[in-house]
C-alpha positions in Angstrom: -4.9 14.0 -13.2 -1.5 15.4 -13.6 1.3 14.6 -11.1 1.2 17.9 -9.3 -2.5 17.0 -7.8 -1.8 13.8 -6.8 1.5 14.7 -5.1 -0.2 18.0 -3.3 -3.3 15.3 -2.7 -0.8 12.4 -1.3 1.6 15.3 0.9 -0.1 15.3 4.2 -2.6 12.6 4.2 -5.6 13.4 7.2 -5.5 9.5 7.2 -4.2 6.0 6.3 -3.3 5.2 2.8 -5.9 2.0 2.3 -4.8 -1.1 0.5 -8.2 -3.1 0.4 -7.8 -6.6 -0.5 -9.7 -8.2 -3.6 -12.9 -9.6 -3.2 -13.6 -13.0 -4.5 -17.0 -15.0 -5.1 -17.7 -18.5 -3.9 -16.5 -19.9 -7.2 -13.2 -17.7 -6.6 -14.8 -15.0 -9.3 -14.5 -11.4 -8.5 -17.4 -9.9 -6.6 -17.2 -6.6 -7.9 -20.1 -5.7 -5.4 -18.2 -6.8 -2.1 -15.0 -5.4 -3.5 -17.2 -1.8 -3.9 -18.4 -1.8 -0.3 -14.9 -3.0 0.8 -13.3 0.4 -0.6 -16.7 2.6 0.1 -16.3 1.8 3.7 -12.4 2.2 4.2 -13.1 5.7 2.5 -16.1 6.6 4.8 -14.0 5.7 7.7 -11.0 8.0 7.0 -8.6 6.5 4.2 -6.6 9.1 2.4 -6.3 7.3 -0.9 -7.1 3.7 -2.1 -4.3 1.8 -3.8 -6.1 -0.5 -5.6 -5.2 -4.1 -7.0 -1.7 -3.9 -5.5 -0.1 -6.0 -3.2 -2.8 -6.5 -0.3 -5.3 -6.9 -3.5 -3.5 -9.5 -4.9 -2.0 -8.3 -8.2 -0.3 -10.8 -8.8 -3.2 -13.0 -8.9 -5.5 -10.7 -11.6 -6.1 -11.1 -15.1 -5.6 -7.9 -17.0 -9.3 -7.7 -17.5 -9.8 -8.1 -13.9 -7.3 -5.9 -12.5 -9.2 -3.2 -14.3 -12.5 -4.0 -13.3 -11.2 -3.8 -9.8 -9.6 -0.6 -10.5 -12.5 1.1 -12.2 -14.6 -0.2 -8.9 -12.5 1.4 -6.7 -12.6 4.6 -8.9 -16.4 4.1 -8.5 -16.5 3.8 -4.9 -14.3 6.3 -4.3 -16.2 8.8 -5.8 -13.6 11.1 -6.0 -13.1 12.3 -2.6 -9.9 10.3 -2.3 -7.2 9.6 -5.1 -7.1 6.1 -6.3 -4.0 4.8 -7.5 -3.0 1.3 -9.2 -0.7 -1.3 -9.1 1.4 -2.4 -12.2 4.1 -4.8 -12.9 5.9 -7.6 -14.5 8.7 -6.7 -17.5 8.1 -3.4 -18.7 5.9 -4.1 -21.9 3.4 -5.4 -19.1 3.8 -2.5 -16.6 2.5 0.0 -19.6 -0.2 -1.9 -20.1 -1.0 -1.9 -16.5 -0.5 1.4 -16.4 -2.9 2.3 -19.7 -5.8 0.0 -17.9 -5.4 1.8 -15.1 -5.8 4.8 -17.3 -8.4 4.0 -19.0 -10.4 2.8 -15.5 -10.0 6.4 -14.4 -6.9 6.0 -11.6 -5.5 9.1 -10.5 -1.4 7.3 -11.0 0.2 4.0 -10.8 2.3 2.1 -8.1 5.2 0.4 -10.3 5.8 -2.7 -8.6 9.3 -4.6 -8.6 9.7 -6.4 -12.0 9.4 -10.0 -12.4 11.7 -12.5 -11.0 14.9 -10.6 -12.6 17.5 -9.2 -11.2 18.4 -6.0 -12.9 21.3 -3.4 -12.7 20.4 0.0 -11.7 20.8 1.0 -15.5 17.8 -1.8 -16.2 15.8 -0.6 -13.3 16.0 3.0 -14.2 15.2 2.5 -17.8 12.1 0.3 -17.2 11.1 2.9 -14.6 11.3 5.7 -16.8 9.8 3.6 -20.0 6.4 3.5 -17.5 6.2 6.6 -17.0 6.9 8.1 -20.4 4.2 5.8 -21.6 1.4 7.3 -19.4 0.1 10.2 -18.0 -0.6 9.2 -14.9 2.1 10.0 -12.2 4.2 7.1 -11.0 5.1 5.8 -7.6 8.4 3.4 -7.5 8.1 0.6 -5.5 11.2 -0.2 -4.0 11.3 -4.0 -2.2 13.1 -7.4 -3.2 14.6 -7.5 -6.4 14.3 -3.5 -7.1 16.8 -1.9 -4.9 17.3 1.4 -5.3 21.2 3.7 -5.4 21.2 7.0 -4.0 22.2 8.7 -7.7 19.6 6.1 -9.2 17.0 7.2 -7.0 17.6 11.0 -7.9 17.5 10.2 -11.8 14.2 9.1 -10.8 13.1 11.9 -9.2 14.2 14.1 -11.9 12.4 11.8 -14.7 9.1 13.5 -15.8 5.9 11.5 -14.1 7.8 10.1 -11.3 6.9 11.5 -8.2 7.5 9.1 -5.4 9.4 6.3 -3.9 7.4 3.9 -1.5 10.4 1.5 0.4 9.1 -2.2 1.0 13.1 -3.0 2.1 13.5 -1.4 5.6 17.5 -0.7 5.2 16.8 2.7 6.9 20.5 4.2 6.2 19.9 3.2 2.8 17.0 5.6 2.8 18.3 8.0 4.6 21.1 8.5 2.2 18.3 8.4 -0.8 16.5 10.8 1.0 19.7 13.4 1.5 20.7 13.0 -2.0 17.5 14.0 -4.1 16.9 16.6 -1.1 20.3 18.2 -2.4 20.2 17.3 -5.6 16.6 17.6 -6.8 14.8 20.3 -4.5 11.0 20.1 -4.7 7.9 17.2 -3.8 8.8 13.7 -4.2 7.5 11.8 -2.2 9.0 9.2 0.2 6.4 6.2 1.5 7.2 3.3 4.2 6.0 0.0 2.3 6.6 -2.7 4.7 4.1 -5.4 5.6 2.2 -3.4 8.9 3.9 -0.6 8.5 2.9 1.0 11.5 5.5 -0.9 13.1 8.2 0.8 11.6 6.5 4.0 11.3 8.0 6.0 14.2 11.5 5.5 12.7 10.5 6.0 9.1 9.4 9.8 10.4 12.4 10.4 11.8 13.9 10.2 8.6 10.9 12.6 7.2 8.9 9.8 5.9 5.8 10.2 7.4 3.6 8.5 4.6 2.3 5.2 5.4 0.6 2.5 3.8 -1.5 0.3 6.7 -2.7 -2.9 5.7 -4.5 -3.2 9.0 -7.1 -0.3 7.7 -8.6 -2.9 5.8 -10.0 -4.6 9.0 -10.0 -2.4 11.9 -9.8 1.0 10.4 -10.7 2.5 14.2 -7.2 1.2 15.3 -5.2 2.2 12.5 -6.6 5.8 12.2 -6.4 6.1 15.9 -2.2 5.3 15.4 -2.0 7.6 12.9 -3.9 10.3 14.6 -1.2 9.9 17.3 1.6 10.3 15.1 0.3 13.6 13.7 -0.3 15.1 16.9 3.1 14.1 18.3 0.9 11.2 21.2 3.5 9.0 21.7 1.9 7.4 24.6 -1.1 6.2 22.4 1.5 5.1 19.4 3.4 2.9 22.4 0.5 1.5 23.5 -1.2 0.2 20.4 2.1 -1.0 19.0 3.1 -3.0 22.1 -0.7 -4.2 22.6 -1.6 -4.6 18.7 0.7 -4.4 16.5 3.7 -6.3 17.7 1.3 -9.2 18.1 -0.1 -8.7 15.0 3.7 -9.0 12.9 4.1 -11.9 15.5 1.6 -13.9 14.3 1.5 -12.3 11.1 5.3 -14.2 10.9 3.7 -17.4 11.1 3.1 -18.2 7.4 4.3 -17.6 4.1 1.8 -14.6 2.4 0.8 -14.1 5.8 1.1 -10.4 5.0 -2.0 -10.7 2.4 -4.2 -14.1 3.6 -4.3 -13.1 7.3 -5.8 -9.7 6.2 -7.8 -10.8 4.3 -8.8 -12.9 7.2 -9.4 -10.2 9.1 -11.9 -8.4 6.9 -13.9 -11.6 7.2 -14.0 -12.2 11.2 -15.3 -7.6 10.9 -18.1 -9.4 8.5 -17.7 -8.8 4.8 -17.1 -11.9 2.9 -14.3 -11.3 0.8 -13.4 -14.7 -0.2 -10.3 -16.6 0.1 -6.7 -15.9 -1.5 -5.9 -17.2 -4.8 -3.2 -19.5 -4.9 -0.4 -19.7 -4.7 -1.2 -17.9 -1.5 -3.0 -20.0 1.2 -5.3 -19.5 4.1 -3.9 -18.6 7.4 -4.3 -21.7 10.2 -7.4 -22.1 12.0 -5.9 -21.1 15.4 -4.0 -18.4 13.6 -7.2 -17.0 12.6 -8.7 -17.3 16.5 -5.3 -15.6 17.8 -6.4 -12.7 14.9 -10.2 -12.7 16.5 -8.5 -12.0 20.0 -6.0 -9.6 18.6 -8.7 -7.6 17.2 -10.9 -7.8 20.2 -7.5 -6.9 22.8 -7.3 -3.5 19.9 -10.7 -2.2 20.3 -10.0 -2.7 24.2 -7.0 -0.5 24.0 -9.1 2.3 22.1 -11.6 1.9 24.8 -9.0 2.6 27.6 -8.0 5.7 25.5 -11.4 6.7 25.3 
């Protein structure tokens, strides 16, 4: 696909974008076929796009050859009735060849996550942005989190590269992005698109649109899609009594207890898809499992959600 597509595909999104996590065997294998009924049912329930093998899916934690076997699954599953986009990373020389895999596995464009472990000058992060996405033709979305903080004037170089065609924040400094977002509105008229990236970003969501960012990614899709299409139905349609009550009922609690591990973010989902009944195996390490009683707080958590929807119904 070219850029425009995706970005006219990605614009106004009738539902979540869907992180699914990575489905692991008994032997900690991939199981290709649990990871395809994984993304053929977050589809089927309403996702807008499927970012494959990113951070939810444990990128970090794929071999090459894996990360594009997962990435060609989704792309299978998907059957083209939403976009599929891919996770890539590390230095630079890596990211390309992310990025061709992803290619090559049929993704519609690439997420560019934060480099490895250095800490780069804007001048660095610029160039290795722009080195991806001169080396494919896929269309790239910049993530933007940790070590990969973003200038206003480096943020509209990027919007003005060729291929570049978003800019998902994972860092929350909200005036930071509203200056980002003023300067390539003045500077570089047109599409790019802005995405909130934080862990449960339904959280922050209501804040993140008043700043014109009403792109989303949910995390929480991956285990009680009901719920999460259900907050971003009220968001469209301006229901800010529905938003109030699943973030005070659900969500809060969820980032509560989501706040009580390390990698909580990715093991407690993927804890979640498990209690809903798809065996998706555990993280690889160096992530962990979440706590026993964490995982009972999660099963009441998602039973108090469902209740919520029930009153709205």
């Amino acid at each position: 696909m070219t850029p425009a597509p995706l970005t006219e595909r990605l614009r106004d999104p009738s539902g979540p974008l869907f992180f699914p996590v990575t489905a692991y065997g008994p032997g900690g294998s991939l199981d290709l076929d649990v990871y395809r009924t994984h993304v053929r049912r977050g589809v089927a329930a309403g996702a807008a796009a499927v970012f494959a093998a990113c951070g939810t899916g444990e990128f970090h934690a794929l071999l090459p050859e894996e990360f594009q076997a997962c990435v060609r699954a989704a792309v299978e599953a998907a059957e083209g009735r939403v976009p599929v986009v891919a996770g890539a990373g590390y230095g630079t020389a890596l990211a390309v060849r992310y990025a061709h895999l992803a290619a090559d596995a049929g993704a519609d464009g690439v997420l560019a996550l934060p480099p490895y472990l250095v800490l780069a000058g804007q001048e660095g992060l610029l160039r290795h942005y722009r080195e991806i996405a001169a080396a494919t033709d896929l269309p790239v979305i910049v993530y933007q989190r940790d070590n990969a903080v973003l200038t206003p004037s480096t943020a509209v170089e990027l919007a003005r590269t060729d291929g570049v065609i978003g800019l998902k924040d994972g860092l929350g400094d909200l005036d930071l992005m509203q200056r980002v977002v003023s300067a390539v509105r003045t500077d570089v008229p047109g599409d790019f698109l802005y995405f909130n990236g934080l862990p449960t970003a339904e959280l922050t969501q209501l804040a993140y649109r008043a700043l014109g960012i009403t792109l989303y990614s949910s995390a929480v899709f991956c285990f009680v899609p009901e719920i999460a299409l259900a907050f971003h139905r009220a968001l469209r349609t301006g229901d800010l009594p529905t938003a109030h009550r699943l973030l005070d009922g659900f969500y809060r609690p969820f980032v509560d207890l989501r706040a009580q591990g390390r990698g909580y973010a990715v093991s407690l989902v993927k804890a979640g898809v498990r209690l809903r009944g798809l065996d998706v195996g555990e993280v690889r390490p160096p992530l962990h499992e979440p706590a026993k009683d964490h995982v009972k707080q999660l099963a009441q958590l998602i039973e108090r959600g469902y209740a919520l929807l029930e009153e709205d119904a």
